[in-house]
LOBA-389528 format. One record per residue (C-alpha): residue number from 1; residue in one letter; x, y, z negated. Coordinates in steps of 0.25 Angstrom, whole numbers, plus 5000, padded with zeros to 4 digits. Example, Ala and Ser with C-alpha at 12.3 -4.5 7.8 and 13.67 -1.06 7.14 Angstrom:
// LOBA-389528
- 1_a_5049_4982_4969
- 2_s_5055_4996_4971
//
This chain:
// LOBA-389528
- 1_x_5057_5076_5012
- 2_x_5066_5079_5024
- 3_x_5077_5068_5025
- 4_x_5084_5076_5036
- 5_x_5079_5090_5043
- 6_x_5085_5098_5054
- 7_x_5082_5106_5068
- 8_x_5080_5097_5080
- 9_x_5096_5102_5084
- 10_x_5100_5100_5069
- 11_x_5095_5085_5073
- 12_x_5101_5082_5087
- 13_x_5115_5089_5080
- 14_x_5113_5080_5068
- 15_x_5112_5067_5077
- 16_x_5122_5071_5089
- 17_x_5133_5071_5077
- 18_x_5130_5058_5070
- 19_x_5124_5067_5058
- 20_x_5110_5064_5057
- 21_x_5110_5053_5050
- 22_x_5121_5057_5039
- 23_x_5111_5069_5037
- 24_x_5099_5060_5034
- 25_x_5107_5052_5025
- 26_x_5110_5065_5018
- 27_x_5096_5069_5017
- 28_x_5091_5056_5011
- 29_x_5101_5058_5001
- 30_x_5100_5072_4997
- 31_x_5083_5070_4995
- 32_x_5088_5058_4987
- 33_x_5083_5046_4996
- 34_x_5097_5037_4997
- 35_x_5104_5037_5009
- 36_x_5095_5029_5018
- 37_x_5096_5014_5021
- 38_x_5104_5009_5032
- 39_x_5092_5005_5039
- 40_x_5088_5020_5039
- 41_x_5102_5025_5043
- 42_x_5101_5014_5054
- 43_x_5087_5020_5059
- 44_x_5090_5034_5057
- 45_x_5104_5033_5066
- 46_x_5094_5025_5077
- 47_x_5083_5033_5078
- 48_x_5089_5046_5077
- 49_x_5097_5047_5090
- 50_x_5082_5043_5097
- 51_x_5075_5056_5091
- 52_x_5090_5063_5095
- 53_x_5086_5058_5108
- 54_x_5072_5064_5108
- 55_x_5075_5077_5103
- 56_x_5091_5081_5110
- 57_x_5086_5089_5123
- 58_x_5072_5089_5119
- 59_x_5064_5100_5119
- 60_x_5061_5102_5105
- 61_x_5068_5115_5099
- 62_x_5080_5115_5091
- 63_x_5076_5119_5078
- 64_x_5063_5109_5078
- 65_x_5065_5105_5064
- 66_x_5068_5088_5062
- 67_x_5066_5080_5051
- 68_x_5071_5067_5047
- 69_x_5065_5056_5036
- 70_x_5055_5065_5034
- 71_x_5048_5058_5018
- 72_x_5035_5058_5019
- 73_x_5026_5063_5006
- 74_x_5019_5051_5000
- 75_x_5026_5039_5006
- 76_x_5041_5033_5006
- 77_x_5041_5036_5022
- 78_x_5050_5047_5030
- 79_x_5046_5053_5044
- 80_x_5058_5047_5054
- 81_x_5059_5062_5061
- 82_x_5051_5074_5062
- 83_x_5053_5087_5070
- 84_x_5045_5099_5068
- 85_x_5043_5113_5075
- 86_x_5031_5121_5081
- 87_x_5023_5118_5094
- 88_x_5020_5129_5104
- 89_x_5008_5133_5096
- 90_x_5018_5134_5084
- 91_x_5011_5123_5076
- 92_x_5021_5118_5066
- 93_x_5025_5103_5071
- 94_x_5031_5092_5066
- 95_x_5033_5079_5074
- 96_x_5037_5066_5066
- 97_x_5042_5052_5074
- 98_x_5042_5038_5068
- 99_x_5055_5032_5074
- 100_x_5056_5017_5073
- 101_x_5069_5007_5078
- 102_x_5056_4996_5081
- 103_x_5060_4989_5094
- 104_x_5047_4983_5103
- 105_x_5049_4970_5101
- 106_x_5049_4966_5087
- 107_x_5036_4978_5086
- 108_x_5022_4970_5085
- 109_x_5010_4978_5085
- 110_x_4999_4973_5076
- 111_x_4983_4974_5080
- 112_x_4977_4972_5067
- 113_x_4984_4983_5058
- 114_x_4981_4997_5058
- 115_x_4994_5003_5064
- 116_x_5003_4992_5059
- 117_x_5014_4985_5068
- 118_x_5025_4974_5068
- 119_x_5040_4976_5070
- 120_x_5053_4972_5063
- 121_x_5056_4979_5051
- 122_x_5065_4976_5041
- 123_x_5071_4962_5049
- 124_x_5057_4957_5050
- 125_x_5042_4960_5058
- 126_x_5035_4970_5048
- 127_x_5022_4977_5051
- 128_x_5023_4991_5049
- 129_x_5015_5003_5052
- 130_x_5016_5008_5070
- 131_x_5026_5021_5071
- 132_x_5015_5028_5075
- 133_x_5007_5024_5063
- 134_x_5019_5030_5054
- 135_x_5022_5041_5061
- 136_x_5006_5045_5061
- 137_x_5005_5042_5046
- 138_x_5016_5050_5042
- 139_x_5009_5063_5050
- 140_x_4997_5059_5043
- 141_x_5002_5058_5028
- 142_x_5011_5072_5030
- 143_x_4996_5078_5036
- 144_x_4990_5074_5022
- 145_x_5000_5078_5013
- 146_x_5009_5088_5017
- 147_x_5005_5103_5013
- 148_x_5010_5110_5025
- 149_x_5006_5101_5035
- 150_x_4992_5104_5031
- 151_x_4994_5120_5027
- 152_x_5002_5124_5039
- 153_x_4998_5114_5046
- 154_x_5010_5107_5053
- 155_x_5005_5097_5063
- 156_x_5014_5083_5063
- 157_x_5016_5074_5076
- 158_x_5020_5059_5074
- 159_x_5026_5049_5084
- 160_x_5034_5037_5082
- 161_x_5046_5035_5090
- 162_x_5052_5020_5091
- 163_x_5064_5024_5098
- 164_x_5069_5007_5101
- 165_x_5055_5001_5105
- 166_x_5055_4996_5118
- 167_x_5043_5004_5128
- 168_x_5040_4991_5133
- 169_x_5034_4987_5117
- 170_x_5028_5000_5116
- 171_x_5013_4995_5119
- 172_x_5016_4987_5104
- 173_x_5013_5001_5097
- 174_x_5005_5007_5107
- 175_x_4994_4998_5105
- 176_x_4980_5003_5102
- 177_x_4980_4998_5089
- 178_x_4990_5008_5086
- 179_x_4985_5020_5096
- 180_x_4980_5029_5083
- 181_x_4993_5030_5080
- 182_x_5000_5030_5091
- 183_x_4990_5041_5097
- 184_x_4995_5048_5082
- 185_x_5010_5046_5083
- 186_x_5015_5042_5097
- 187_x_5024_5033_5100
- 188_x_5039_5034_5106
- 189_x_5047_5022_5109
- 190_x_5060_5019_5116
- 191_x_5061_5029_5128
- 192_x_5052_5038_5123
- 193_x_5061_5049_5118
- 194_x_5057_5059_5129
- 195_x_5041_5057_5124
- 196_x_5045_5058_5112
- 197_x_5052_5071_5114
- 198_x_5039_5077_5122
- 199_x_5031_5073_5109
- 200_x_5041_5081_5099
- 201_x_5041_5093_5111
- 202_x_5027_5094_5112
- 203_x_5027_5096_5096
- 204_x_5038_5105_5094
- 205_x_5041_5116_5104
- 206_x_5047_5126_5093
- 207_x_5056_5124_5084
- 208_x_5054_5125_5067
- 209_x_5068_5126_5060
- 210_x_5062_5113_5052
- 211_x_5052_5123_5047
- 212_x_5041_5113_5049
- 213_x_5048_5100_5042
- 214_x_5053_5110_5030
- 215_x_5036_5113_5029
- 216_x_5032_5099_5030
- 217_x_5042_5094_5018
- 218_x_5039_5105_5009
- 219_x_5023_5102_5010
- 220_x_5019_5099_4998
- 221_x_5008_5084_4996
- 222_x_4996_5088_4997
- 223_x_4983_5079_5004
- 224_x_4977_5085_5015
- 225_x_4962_5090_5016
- 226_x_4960_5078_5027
- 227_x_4965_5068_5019
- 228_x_4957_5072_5007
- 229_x_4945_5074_5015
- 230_x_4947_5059_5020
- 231_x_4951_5053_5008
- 232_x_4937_5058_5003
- 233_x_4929_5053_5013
- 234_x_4934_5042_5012
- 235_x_4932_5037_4999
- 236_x_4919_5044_4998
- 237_x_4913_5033_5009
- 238_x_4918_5023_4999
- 239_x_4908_5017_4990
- 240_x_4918_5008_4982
- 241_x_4927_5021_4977
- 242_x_4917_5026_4967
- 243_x_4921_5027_4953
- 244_x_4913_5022_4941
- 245_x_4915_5022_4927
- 246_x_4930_5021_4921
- 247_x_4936_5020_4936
- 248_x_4931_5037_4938
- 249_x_4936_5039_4924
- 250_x_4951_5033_4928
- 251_x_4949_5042_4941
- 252_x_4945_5056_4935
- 253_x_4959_5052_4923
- 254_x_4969_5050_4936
- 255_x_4963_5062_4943
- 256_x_4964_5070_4932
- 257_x_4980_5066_4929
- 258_x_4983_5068_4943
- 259_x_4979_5081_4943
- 260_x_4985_5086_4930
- 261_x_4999_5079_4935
- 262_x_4998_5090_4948
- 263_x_4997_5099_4940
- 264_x_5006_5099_4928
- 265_x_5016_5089_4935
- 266_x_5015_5079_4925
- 267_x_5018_5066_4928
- 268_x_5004_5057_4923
- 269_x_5001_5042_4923
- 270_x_4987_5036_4923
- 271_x_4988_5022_4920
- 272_x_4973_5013_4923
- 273_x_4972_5001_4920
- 274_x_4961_4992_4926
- 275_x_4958_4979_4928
- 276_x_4952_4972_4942
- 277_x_4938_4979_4948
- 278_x_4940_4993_4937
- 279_x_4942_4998_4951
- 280_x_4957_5004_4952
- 281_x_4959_5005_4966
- 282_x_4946_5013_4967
- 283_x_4950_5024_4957
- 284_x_4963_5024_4963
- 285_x_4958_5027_4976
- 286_x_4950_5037_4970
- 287_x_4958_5044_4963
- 288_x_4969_5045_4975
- 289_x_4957_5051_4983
- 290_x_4954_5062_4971
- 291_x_4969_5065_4971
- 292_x_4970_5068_4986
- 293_x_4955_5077_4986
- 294_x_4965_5084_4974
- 295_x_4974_5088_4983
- 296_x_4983_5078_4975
- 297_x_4992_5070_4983
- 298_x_4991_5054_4979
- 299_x_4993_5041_4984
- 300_x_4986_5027_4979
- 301_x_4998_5018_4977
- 302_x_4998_5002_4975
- 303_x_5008_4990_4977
- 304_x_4999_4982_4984
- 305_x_4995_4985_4997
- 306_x_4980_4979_4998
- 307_x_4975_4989_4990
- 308_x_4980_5001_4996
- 309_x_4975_4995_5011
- 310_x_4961_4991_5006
- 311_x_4959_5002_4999
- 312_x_4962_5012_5012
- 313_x_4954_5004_5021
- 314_x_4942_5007_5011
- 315_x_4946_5021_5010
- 316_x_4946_5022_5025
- 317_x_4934_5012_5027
- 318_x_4933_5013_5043
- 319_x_4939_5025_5045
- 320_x_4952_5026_5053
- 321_x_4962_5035_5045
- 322_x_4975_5033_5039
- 323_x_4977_5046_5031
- 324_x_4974_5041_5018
- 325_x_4986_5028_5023
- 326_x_4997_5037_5013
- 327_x_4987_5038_5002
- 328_x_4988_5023_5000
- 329_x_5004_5018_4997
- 330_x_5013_5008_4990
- 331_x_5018_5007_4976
- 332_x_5033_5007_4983
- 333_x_5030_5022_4989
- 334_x_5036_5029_4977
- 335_x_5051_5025_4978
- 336_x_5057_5038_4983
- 337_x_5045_5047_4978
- 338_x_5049_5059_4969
- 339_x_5044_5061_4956
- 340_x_5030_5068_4957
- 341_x_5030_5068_4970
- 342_x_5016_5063_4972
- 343_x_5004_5071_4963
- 344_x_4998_5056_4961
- 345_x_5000_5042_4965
- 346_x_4989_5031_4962
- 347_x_4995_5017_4959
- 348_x_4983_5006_4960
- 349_x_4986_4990_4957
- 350_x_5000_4996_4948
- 351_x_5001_4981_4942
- 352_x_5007_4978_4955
- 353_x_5017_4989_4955
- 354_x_5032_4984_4957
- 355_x_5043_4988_4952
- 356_x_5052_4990_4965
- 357_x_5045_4996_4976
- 358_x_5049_4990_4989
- 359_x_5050_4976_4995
- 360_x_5068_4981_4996
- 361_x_5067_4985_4980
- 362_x_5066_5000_4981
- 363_x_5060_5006_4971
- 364_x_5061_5006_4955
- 365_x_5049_5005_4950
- 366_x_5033_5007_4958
- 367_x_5028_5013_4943
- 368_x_5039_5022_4941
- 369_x_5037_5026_4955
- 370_x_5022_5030_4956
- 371_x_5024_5038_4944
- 372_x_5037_5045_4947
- 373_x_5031_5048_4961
- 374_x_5018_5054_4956
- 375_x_5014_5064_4944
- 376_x_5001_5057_4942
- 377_x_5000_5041_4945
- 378_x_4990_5031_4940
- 379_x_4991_5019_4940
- 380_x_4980_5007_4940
- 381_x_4984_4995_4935
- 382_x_4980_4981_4931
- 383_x_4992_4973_4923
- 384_x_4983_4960_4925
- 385_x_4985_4962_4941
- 386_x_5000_4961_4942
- 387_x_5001_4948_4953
- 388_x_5017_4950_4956
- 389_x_5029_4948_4950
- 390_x_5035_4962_4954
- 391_x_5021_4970_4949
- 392_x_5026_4979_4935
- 393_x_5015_4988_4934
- 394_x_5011_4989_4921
- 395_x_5004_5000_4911
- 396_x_5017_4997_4903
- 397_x_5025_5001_4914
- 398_x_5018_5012_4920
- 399_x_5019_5017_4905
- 400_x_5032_5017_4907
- 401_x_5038_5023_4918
- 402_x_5026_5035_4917
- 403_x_5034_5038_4903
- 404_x_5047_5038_4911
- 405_x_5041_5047_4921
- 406_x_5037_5057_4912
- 407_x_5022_5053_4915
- 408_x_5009_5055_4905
- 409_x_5001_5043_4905
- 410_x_4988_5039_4903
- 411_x_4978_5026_4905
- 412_x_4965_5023_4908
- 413_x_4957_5010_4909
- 414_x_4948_5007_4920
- 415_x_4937_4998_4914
- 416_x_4926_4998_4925
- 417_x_4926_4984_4930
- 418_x_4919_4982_4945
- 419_x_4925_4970_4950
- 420_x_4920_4958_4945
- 421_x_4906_4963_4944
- 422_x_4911_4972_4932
- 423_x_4915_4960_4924
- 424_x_4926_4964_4914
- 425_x_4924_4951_4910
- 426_x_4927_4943_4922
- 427_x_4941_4948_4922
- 428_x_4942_4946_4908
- 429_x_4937_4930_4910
- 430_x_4948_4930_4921
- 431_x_4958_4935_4913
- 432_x_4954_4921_4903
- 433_x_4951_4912_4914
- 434_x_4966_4915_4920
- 435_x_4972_4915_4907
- 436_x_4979_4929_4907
- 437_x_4973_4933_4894
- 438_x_4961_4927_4885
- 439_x_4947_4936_4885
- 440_x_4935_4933_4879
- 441_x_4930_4930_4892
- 442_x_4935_4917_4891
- 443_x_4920_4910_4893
- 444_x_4917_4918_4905
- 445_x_4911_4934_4909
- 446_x_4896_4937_4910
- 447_x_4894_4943_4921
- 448_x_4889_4942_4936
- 449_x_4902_4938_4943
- 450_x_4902_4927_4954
- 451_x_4914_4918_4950
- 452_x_4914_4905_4955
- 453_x_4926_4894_4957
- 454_x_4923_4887_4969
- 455_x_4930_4872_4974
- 456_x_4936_4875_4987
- 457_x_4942_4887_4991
- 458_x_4935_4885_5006
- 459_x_4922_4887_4997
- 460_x_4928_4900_4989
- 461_x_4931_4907_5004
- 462_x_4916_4905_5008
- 463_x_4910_4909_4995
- 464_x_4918_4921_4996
- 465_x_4916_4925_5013
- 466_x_4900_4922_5010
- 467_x_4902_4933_5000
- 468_x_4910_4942_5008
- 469_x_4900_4941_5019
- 470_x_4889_4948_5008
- 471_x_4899_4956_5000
- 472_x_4908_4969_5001
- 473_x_4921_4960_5000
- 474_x_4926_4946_4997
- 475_x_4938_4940_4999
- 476_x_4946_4927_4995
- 477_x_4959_4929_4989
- 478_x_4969_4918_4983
- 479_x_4982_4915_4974
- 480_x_4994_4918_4983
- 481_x_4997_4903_4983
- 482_x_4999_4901_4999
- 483_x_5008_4906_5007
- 484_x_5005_4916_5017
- 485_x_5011_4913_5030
- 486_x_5019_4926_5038
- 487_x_5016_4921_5052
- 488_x_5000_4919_5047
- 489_x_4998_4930_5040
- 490_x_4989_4938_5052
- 491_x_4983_4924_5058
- 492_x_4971_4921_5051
- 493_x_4973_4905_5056
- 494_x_4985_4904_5048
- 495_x_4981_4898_5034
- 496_x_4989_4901_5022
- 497_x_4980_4895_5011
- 498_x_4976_4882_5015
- 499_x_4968_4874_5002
- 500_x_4964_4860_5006
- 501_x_4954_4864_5018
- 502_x_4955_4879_5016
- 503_x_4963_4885_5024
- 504_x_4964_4903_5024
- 505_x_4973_4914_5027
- 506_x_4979_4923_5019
- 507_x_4976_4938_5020
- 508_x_4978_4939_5034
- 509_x_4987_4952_5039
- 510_x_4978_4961_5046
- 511_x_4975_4976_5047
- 512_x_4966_4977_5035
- 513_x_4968_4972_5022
- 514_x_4963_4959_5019
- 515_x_4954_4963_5007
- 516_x_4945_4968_5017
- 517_x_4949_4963_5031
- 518_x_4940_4960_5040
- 519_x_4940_4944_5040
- 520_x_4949_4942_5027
- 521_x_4937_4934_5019
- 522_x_4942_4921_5027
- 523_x_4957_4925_5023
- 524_x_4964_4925_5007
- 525_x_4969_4935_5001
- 526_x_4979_4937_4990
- 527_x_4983_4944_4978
- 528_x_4990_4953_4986
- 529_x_4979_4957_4997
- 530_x_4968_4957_4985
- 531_x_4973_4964_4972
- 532_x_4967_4979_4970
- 533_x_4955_4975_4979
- 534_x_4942_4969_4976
- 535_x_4931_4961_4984
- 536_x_4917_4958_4979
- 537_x_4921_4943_4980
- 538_x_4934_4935_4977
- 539_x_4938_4921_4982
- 540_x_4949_4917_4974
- 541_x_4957_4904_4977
- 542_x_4968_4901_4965
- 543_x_4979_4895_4969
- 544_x_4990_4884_4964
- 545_x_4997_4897_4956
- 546_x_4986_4894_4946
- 547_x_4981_4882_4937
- 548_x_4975_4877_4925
- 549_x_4982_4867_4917
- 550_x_4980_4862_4903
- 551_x_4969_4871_4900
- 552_x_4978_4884_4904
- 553_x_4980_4891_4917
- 554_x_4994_4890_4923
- 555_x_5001_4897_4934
- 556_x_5009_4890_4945
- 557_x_5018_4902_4952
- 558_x_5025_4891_4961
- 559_x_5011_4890_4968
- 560_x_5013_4904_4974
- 561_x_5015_4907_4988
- 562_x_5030_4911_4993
- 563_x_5023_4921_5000
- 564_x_5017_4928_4989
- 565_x_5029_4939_4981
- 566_x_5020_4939_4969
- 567_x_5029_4928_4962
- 568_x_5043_4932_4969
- 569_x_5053_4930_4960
- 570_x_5045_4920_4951
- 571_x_5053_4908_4950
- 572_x_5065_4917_4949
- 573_x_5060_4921_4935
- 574_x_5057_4907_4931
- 575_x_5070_4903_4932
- 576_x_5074_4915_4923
- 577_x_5063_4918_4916
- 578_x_5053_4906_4916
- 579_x_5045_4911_4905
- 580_x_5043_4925_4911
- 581_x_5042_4919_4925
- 582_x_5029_4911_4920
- 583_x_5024_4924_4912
- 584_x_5024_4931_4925
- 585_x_5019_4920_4933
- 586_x_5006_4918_4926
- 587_x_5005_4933_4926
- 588_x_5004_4935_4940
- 589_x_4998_4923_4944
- 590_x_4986_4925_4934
- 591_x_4985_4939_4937
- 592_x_4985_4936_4953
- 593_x_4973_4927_4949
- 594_x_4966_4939_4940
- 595_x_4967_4948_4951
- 596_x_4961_4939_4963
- 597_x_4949_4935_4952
- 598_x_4947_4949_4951
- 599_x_4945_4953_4965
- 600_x_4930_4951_4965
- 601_x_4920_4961_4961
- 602_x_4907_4950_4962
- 603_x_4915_4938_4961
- 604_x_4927_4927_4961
- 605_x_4927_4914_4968
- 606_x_4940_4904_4964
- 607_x_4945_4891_4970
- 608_x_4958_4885_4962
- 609_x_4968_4878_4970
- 610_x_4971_4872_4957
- 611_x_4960_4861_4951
- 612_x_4961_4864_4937
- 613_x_4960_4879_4939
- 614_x_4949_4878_4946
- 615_x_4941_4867_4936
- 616_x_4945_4878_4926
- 617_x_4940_4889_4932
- 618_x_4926_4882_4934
- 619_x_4927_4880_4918
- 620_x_4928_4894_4915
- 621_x_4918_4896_4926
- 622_x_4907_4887_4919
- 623_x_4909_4894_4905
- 624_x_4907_4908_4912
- 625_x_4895_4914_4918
- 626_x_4901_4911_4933
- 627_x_4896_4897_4937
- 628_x_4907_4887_4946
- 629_x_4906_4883_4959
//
């Protein structure tokens, strides 16, 4: 979609007369996108006069075509500028530039992410992906997807211009940490616009008429070859993606709807239901990669942000490629997406889908959304997992907005249970022990599954880290009942959880994620870093948020840390709903519990902050076929 488009002279003209940015505002209006915030108007009127600056006596000829606010397929994001023309060998061009208002000094660069830095973003120091990155990424996701650059071909350029920072702070993003993308995208910075004009010359030596730009935003979605052929690969070399059993039947249904919906343009809904370890993630990743080899454009969508990064460092495994980055995206993606516009979207973990769609309330509805956005949509959903206050998703509702839209629906089921060392019956004892519903495994589950409740949480970590040391993956995770400190969150000396001599961090920020960073066995996890993922052993520490009293288990929500937003807005509804408020409490309490329980394949370990929980949970134990430690 092009926000603004004109010759390189139409540009200049535009920006001489004060009329640039009254024409942007025009074009966000006529394709139906508001009027721009004032932040945006703000950047627009400052970082136009630089590229006026570049291109006013520049070589470039006057009908190079130029593009502003360029909406990129698949994502929320626009291209800043791009101008487009042929080279000497008449190769159709298009140069794109990331511009940026960042300044040097509030820019930190930072070592341990993949082409992540600091600087000040909305009033505060936010980590962000490097200009280079962005600029490199947007290059890539057009390669992938759009038609014309793949038949005709037309080859893209990607530079990032930060037209304030100071050439004395330059080294910050010029480090080798961030020289792939640097090497990809060079790097402009204040009193670079003659280099920067060199780069666009040495691109564009004959001018287009925009024919180029008016090419590239007519090219239909399509995945390329290369991204298909990569996918592929890449999910043949993993093991753990193989489907079994109810899990290939779920698969084959979607794949089916999907395409059907290309072809007749009906809208369809695939609805599955699965509790923990039936293996949702791993159809979902399967079936995003069938999609793509169908020549079916398709993303894997979820609130939460662990699974989508775990689940691409598997896919990947040690290769380095970002391609399939675009393929992986948030529930709040789909605010300004037309209807149909994507073939098909995948929502995984769709209990924790949110009503509005961004941190500054845009958005309706993330259901709504998804479906609009696509013509087929699945979702996979377990009610029992909904750990937040904010979290709607529901079968009920995705019934219901599907109707709305228009959309065919069906449901599946998927029944194969590999967590737990297939113990259908484990989850069901869980489901009694934590009184969310009563199940006739109230005496126990027979079958081989290490549970154990053990006295000290110092003795939990080392049962678990002896294990990690002889299994695929184990990890200890806990109740969100301490506070996680800002100014500690990347130092692993700063202790968050301290009970009597045991003192860890929580999930520390690094790179990787922490389900299966390198060093994260000595750290805790949460809810939020662990659901949708699975070990082979879990160390669970409950915290005061849960206790036994009087024979019944009872929730504390005042136990929780400030930190964690799972609760926001609790006490509120106490005051004018108590009865509600405590409904919802236990629900989400009980629920984090459930899904922390359920995180291991071969096993659980517990400690109990609280005594009487913990005495209870030894009770339980001794009736079952698990013996207390």
């Amino acid at each position: 979609m092009l926000v603004y488009e004109n010759t390189k002279s139409g540009f200049l003209e535009d920006s001489l007369t004060d009329q640039l940015v009254p024409e942007i505002k025009r074009g966000y209006e006529s394709k139906g996108l508001g009027m721009g915030s004032e932040s945006e108007v703000r950047s627009w009127e400052n970082s136009f006069q630089y590229m006026h600056k570049v291109l006013s006596g520049s070589s470039l000829p006057d009908d190079a075509g130029v593009a502003i606010e360029f909406k990129i397929p698949l994502t929320s994001r626009r291209i800043d500028f791009l101008i487009s023309g042929y080279d000497a060998a008449e190769n159709a061009n298009v140069a794109i530039v990331e511009l940026k208002q960042w300044d040097g000094p509030s820019t930190e660069a930072v070592e341990d992410k993949d082409g992540i830095v600091r600087t000040l973003l909305g009033g505060g120091i936010r980590e962000t992906t490097h200009p280079s990155y962005q600029a490199s990424s947007y290059a890539q996701l057009l390669k992938d997807f759009n038609t014309r650059i793949q038949d005709k071909p037309i080859h893209l350029y990607p530079a990032a211009y930060l037209h304030n920072f100071e050439p004395a702070h330059r080294e910050t993003l010029e480090r080798d940490v961030y020289r792939r993308y640097t090497d990809e995208a060079p790097l402009f910075v204040r009193g670079d616009a003659k280099k920067l004009r060199s780069f666009l010359e040495s691109q564009i030596e004959v001018g287009d008429n925009l024919e180029t730009l008016y090419e590239l935003n007519d090219g239909k979605l399509r995945p390329a070859k290369s991204l298909q052929d990569s996918l592929l690969a890449m999910l043949e070399d993993r093991d753990e993606f193989t489907l079994i059993d109810s899990q290939k039947v779920v698969f084959e249904k979607a794949v089916e709807l999907a395409k059907r919906s290309a072809r007749d343009g009906q809208k369809r809904v695939l609805i599955v239901d699965g509790g923990p370890g039936t293996g949702k993630t791993v159809v979902a990743i399967n079936i995003l990669s069938e999609l793509i080899q169908q020549d079916l454009v398709a993303q894997y969508v979820s609130k939460n942000r662990a699974p989508r990064e775990v689940y691409k460092q598997k896919l990947r495994g040690d290769k380095l490629v970002k391609e399939i980055d675009h393929l992986f995206t948030g529930a709040g993606s789909f605010v300004e997406t037309a209807s149909n516009a994507l073939p098909a979207l995948i929502a995984d973990e769709a209990h924790r889908l949110n009503a509005e769609s961004t941190f500054f309330g845009r958005g309706e509805n993330q259901i709504m959304e998804i479906i609009n956005a696509a013509k087929f949509s699945v979702f996979f959903i377990d009610e029992s997992q909904r750990i937040h206050i904010d979290d709607i998703g529901s079968k009920a509702e995705i019934r219901r907005h599907a109707r709305d839209l228009g959309a065919e629906i069906e449901e599946v089921e998927l029944d194969s249970q590999f967590r737990c060392n297939g113990s259908e019956g484990y989850i069901a004892w869980l489901n009694d022990v934590l009184e969310i519903r009563a199940t006739a495994n109230a005496d126990g589950f027979d079958l081989d599954y290490d549970l154990q409740v053990f006295d000290t949480p110092q003795a939990l970590h080392d049962a678990i880290a002896r294990k990690n040391e002889h299994t695929r993956l184990s990890r200890v995770v806990a109740g969100y009942c301490w506070e996680w400190d800002k100014e500690g969150r990347s130092d692993p000396d700063a202790y968050d959880i301290k009970i009597g001599e045991y003192e860890r961090s929580w999930n520390l920020d690094t790179s990787e994620p922490w389900a299966i960073a390198e060093g994260s066995i000595d750290e805790v996890g949460c809810i939020h870093t662990c659901q949708g993922l699975e070990f082979d052993y879990v160390g669970v520490i409950i915290g005061a948020d849960l206790k036994y009293r009087e024979g019944e288990i009872v929730v504390d929500h005042e136990a929780r840390a400030n930190t964690d937003r799972s609760l926001f807005g609790i006490k509120k509804m106490f005051r004018e709903e108590p009865e509600k408020a405590a409904a919802r409490a236990e629900e989400l309490i009980k629920n984090t519990y459930r899904t922390l329980m359920s995180r291991g394949m071969k096993g659980c370990y517990i400690y109990c902050c609280d005594e009487q929980l913990q005495e209870y949970l030894k009770t339980r134990l001794a009736t079952g076929s698990a013996e207390p430690r």
